[in-house]
C-alpha positions as CSV (number, residue, x, y, z in Angstrom):
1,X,0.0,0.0,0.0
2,X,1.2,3.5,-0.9
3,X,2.2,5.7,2.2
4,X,-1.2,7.6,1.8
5,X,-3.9,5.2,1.0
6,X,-6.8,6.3,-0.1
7,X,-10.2,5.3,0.3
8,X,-11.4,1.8,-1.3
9,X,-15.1,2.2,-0.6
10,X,-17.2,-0.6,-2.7
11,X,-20.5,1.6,-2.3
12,X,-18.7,4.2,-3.9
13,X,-19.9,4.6,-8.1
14,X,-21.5,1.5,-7.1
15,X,-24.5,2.6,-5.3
16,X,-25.7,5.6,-7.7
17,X,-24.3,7.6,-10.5
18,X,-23.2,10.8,-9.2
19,X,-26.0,12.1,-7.4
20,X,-28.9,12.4,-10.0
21,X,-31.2,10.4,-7.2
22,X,-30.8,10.4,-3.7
23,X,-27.4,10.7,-2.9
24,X,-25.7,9.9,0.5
25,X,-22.0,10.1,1.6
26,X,-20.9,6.2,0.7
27,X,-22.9,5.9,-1.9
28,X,-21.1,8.7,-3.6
29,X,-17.8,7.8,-3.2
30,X,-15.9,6.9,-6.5
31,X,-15.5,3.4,-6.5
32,X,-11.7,4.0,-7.9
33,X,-11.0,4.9,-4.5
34,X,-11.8,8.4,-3.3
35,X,-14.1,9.3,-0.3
36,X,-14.2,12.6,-1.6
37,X,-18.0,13.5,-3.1
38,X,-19.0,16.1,-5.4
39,X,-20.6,19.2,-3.2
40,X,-22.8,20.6,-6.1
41,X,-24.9,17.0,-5.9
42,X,-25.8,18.2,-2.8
43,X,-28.6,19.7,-4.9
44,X,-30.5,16.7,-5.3
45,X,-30.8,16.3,-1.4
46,X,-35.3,16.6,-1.5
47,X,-35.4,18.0,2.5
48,X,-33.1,16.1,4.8
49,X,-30.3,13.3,4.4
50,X,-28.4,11.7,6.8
51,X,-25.9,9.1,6.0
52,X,-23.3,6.6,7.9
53,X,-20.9,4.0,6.0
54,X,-18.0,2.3,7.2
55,X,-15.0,0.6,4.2
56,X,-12.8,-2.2,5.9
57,X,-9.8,-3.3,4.1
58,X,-8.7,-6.5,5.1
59,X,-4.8,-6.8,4.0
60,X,-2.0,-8.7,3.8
61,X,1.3,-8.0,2.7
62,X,4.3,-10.7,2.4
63,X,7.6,-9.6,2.0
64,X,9.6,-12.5,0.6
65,X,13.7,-11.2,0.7
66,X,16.4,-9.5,2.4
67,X,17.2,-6.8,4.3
68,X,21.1,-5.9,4.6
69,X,22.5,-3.0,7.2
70,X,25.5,-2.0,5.3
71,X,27.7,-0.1,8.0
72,X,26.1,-0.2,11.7
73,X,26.6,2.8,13.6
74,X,28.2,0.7,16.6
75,X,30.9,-0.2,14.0
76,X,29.4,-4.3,14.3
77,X,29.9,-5.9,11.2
78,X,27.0,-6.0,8.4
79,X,23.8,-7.5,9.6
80,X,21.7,-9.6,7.1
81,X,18.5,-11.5,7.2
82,X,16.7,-13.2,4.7
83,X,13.4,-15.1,4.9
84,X,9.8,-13.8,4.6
85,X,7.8,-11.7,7.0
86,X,3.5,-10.6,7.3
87,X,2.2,-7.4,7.4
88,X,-1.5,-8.3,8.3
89,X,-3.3,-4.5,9.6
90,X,-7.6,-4.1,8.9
91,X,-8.0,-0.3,7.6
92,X,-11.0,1.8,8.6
93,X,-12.5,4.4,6.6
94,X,-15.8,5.4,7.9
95,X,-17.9,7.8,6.3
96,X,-20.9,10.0,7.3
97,X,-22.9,13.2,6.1
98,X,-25.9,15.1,6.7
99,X,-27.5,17.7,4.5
100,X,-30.0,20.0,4.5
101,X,-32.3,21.7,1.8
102,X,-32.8,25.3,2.5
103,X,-35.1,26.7,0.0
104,X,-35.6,25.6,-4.2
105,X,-31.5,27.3,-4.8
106,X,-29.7,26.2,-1.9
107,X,-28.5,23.1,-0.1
108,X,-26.2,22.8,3.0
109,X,-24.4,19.8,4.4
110,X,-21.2,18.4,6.5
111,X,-19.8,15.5,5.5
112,X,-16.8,13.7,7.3
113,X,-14.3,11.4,5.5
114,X,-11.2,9.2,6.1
115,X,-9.7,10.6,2.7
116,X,-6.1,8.7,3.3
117,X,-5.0,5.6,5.7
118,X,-1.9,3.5,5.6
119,X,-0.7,0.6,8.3
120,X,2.0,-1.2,8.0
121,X,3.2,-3.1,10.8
122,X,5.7,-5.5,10.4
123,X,7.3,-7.4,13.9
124,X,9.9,-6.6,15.6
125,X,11.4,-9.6,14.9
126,X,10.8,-9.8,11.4
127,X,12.9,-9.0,8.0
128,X,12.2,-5.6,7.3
129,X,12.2,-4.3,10.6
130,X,15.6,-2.1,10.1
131,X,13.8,-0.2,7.2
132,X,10.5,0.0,9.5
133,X,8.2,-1.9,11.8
134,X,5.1,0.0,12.3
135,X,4.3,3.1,9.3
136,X,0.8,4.4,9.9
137,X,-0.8,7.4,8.2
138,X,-4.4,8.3,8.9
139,X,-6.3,11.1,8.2
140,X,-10.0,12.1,9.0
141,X,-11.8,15.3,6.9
142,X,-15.2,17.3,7.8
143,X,-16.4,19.5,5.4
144,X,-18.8,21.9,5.5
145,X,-20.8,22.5,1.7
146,X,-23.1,24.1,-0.2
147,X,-24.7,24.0,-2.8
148,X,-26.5,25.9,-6.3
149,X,-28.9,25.4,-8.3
150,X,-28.1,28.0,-10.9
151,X,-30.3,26.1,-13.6
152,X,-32.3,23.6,-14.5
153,X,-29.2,21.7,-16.0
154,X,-26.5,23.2,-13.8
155,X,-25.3,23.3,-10.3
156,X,-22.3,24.1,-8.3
157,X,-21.2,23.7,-5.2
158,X,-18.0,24.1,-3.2
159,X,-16.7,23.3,0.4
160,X,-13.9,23.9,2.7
161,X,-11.7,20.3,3.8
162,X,-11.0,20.9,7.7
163,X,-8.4,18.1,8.0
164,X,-6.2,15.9,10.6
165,X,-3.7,14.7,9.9
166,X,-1.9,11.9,12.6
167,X,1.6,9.8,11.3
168,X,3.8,7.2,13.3
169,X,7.1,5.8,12.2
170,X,9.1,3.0,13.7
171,X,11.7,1.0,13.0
172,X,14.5,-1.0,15.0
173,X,18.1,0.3,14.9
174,X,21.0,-2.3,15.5
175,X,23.2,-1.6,18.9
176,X,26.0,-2.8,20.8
177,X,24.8,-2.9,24.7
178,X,27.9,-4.5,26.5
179,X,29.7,-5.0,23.6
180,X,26.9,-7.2,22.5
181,X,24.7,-6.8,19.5
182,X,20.9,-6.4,20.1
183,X,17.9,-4.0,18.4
184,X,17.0,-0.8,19.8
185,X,14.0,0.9,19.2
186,X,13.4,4.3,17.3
187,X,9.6,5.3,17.4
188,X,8.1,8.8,16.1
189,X,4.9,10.1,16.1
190,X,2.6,13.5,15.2
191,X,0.0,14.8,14.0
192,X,-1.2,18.3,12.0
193,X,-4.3,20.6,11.2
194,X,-4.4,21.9,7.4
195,X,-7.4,23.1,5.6
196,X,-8.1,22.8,2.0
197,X,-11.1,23.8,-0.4
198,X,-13.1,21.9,-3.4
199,X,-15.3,22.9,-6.2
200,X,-17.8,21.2,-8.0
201,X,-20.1,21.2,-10.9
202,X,-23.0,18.9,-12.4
203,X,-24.3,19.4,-15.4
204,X,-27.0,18.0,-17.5
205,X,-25.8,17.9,-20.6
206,X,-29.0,15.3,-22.1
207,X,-31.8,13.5,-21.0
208,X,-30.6,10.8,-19.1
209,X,-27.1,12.4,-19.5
210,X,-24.7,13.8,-16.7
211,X,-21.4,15.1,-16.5
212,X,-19.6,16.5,-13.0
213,X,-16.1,17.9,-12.6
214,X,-14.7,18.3,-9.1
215,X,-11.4,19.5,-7.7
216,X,-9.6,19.1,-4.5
217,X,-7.0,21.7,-3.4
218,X,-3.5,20.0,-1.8
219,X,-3.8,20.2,2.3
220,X,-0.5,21.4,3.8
221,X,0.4,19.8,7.0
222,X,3.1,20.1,9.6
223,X,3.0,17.8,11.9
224,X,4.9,17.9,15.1
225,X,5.4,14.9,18.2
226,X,7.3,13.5,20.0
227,X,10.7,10.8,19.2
228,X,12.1,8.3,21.2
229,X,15.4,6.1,20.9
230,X,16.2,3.2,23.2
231,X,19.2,3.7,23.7
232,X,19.6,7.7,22.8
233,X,20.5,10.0,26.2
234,X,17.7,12.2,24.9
235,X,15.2,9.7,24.8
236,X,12.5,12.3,23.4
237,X,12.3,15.1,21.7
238,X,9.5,17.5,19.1
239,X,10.0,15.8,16.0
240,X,9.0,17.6,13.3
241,X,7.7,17.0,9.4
242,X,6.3,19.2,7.2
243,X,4.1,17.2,4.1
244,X,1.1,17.8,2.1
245,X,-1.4,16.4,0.4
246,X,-1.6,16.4,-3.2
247,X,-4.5,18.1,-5.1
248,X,-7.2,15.5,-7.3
249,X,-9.2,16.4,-10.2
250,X,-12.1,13.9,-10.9
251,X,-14.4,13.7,-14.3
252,X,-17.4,11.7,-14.2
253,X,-20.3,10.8,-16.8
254,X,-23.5,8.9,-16.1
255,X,-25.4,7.8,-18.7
256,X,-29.1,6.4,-17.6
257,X,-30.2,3.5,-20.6
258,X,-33.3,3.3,-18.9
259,X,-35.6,4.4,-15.4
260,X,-33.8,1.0,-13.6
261,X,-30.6,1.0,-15.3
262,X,-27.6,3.6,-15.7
263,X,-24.0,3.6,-16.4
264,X,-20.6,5.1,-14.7
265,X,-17.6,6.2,-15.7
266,X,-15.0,8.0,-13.6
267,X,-11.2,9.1,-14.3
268,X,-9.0,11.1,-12.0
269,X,-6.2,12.3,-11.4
270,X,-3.8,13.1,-8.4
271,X,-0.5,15.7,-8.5
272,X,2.1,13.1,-6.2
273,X,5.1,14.6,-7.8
274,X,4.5,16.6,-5.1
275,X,5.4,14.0,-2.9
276,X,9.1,13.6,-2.5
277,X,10.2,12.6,0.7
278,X,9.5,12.8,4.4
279,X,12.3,14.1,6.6
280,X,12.0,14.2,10.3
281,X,13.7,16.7,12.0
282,X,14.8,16.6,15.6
283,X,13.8,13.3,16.3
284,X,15.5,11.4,19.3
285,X,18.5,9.8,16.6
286,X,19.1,13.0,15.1
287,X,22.1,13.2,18.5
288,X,23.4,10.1,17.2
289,X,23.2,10.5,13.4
290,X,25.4,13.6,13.9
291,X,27.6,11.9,15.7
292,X,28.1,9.1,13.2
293,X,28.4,11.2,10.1
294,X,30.3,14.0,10.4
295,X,28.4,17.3,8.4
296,X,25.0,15.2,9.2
297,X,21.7,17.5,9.9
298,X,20.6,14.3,12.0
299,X,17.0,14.4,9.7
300,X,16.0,10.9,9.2
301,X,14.7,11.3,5.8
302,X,12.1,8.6,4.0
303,X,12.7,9.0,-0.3
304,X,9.3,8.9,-1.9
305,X,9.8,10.7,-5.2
306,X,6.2,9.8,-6.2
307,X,5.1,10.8,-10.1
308,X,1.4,11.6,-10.5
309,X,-1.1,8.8,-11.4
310,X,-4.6,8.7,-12.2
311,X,-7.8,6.4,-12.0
312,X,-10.3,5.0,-14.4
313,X,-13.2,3.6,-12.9
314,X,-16.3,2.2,-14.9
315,X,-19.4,1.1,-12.7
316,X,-23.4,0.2,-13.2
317,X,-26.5,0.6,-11.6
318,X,-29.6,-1.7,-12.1
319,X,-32.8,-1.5,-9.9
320,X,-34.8,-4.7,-9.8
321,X,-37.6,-3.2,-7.8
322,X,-38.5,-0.6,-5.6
323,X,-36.8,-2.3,-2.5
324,X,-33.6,-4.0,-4.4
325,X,-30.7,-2.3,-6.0
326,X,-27.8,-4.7,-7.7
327,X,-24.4,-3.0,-8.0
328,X,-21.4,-3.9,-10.3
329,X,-18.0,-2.2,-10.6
330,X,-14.1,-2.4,-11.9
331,X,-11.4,-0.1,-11.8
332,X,-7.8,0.8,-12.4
333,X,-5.7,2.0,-9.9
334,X,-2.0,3.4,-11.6
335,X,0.5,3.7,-8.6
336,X,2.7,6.8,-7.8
337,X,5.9,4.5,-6.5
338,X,9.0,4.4,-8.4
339,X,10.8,1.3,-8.2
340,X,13.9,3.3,-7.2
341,X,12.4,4.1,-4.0
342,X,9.8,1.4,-3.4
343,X,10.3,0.6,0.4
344,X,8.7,-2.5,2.9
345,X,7.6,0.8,4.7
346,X,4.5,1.0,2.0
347,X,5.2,-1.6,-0.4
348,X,2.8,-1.0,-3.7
349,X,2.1,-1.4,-7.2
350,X,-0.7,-0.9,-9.7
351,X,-4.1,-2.1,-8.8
352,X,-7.3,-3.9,-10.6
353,X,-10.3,-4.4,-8.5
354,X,-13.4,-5.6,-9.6
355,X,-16.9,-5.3,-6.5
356,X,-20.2,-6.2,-6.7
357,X,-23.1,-5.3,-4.3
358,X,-26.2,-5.1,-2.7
359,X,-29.0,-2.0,-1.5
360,X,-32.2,-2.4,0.1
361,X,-34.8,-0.1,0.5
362,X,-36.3,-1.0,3.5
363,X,-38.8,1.9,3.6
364,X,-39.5,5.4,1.8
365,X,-37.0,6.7,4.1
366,X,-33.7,4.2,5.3
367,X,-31.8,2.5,2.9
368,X,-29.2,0.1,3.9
369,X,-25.9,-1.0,1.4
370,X,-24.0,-3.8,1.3
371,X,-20.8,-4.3,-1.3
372,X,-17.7,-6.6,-1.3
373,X,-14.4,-5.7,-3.5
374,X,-11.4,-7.7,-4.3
375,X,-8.3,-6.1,-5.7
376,X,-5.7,-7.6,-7.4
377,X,-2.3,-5.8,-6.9
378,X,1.2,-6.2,-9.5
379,X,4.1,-7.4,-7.3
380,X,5.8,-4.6,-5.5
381,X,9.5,-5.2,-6.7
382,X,12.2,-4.0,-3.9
383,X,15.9,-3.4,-4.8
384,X,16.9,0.0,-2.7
385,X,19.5,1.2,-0.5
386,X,18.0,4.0,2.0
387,X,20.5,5.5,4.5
388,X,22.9,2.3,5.1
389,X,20.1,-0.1,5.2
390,X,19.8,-2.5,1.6
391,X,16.5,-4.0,1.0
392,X,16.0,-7.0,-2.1
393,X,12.9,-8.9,-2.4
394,X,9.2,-8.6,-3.5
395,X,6.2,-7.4,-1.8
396,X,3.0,-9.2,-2.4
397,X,0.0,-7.3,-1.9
398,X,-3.7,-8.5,-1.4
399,X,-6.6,-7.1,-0.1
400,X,-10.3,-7.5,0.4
401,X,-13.1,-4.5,1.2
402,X,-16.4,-5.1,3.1
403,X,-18.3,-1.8,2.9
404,X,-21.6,-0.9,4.8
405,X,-23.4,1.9,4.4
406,X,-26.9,3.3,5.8
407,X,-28.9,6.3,5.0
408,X,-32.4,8.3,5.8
409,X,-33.9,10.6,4.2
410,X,-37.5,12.7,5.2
């Protein structure tokens, strides 16, 4: 999984083309990945809407290699394991919005998000555990919106992204205590504010025809903690990074073949090259770095040098009755990673999923979801050298989405 993952919701295109019914906050998610919604759809909210989902991402990474530490600080010769290690963390990215109709023009709503999540936790005992054990990024977004009516075929809308931002980074450093080899700890952790903004547009361009554009601005963040180092004599200290998050532009088009049956199509696209490393500053090592390498800041920095990638999603909609709802998707996910930088901290590669679902109107006014996704991910191939630490091997990659989602509306 990329450092920032993003949400894998499988109600997202799924459940309803892009808000031309009754559209809630899961249901709206583009099944490509993004939890972000569209605030001019907000328009077709009738009076009130409130919504609740929740995406679990069962995963499992093996790492099948070895790890090499080059030149250990504690002048020990080169340590080197080979053998293959789990990586086995449930994401959660729950969901929720409610929205408002306040006269024939306008339409206001919140919506909260988990926009980007990453946990990768591999023992303390295992391979990779110089180059990291535990890497875990989670986010969680409210955004207030409105919306416009302008015309009969148009709307707009626009919101602002109020986000948090929380990051922890640990790995296992090799020591002499005694004379004797052993691990010692290194553990960071932080977490940011940032606000960002999106616009939004829907437009009717036929009968049975729609077409929506929406972008999200990047979201700067500095985050600042604490650092800790087993073995360091100043065992913490206010780390501090400074990262953002890149901005997304997403196309759709929904095409409705009939009352019962319609037709999604979804492409986006994400500005990573902004992406191109995480350095830590002041963290509990930074002492010992300096100490080691004469001229050395002491940053611990993490090489990302992501290039921008985009998604292509294609989903379908087809009502059986008034009470059932069967949903079909596939996508194509292209990853950021370089192979120069690829790292066991978030192994990933490109990504082909394919979900099918499940919604049930239970009465004019709740609706439950129900959708499963499978995603089939290219081999993550490692052959890198970060600080003194060489990694070889492949990363193997598989995960499985159960999404639930429930909405009312008045």
């Amino acid at each position: 999984m990329k450092l920032f993952t993003q949400s894998l919701s499988c109600l997202g295109a799924l459940a309803l083309a892009l808000g031309a019914t009754q559209a809630n906050a899961a249901s709206l998610q583009v099944f490509t990945g993004y939890s972000f919604t569209n605030p001019a759809s907000l328009a077709y909210v009738k009076d009130l809407e409130i919504d609740a989902g929740l995406d679990t991402v069962f995963q499992d990474i093996q790492f099948s290699g070895n790890v090499t530490v080059l030149n250990p600080m504690t002048l020990m010769p080169a340590i080197s394991d080979t053998g293959v290690s789990h990586s086995r963390e449930p994401l959660y990215f729950p969901t929720g919005r409610v929205a408002k109709r306040i006269n024939d023009k306008w339409v206001a709503g919140v919506s909260i998000a988990t926009p980007y999540n990453s946990d990768v936790a591999w023992s303390l005992d295992s391979i990779p555990r110089y180059v990291g054990t535990n890497t875990q990024i989670r986010s969680f977004n409210i955004a207030p919106q409105v919306s416009l009516q302008a015309t009969d075929r148009v709307t707009f809308g626009a919101g602002v992204d109020i986000q948090r931002l929380q990051a922890e980074l640990d790995s296992v450093v090799p020591f002499a205590t005694f004379g004797l080899p052993s691990d010692a700890q290194f553990n960071s952790s932080g977490d940011s504010w940032g606000v960002g903004w999106h616009l939004g547009t829907v437009v009717r361009a036929a009968e049975g025809t729609f077409l929506a554009l929406t972008y999200y601005s990047k979201i700067s963040h500095h985050l600042t903690g604490e650092s800790s180092f087993e073995f360091s004599p100043t065992p913490t200290s206010d780390v501090d990074v400074r990262t953002q998050l890149p901005p997304t532009v997403i196309l759709d088009a929904v095409q409705y073949f009939s009352p019962e049956w319609l037709v999604k199509a979804t492409l986006s696209y994400t500005q990573w090259d902004q992406l191109r490393e995480l350095r830590l500053r002041n963290s509990a090592m930074a002492p010992i770095l300096m100490a080691a390498v004469p001229g050395s800041s002491g940053d611990v920095v993490i090489p990302l040098e992501y290039k921008n990638s985009f998604r292509a999603g294609l989903s379908t909609r087809y009502e059986l009755n008034k009470q059932w709802v069967l949903l079909a998707s596939v996508s194509y996910d292209k990853s950021p990673s370089n192979i120069h930088d690829l790292s066991v901290r978030a192994p990933d590669g490109d990504v082909y999923t394919v979900a099918g679902g499940v919604k049930h109107n239970i009465n004019e006014h709740v609706t439950v979801a129900f959708a499963y996704a499978h995603s089939f991910v290219s081999d993550a191939k490692i052959n890198n050298i970060s600080g003194n630490v060489l990694t070889q091997g492949v990363a193997k990659i598989r995960d499985d989405t159960i999404s639930m989602s429930v909405s009312y509306k008045s």
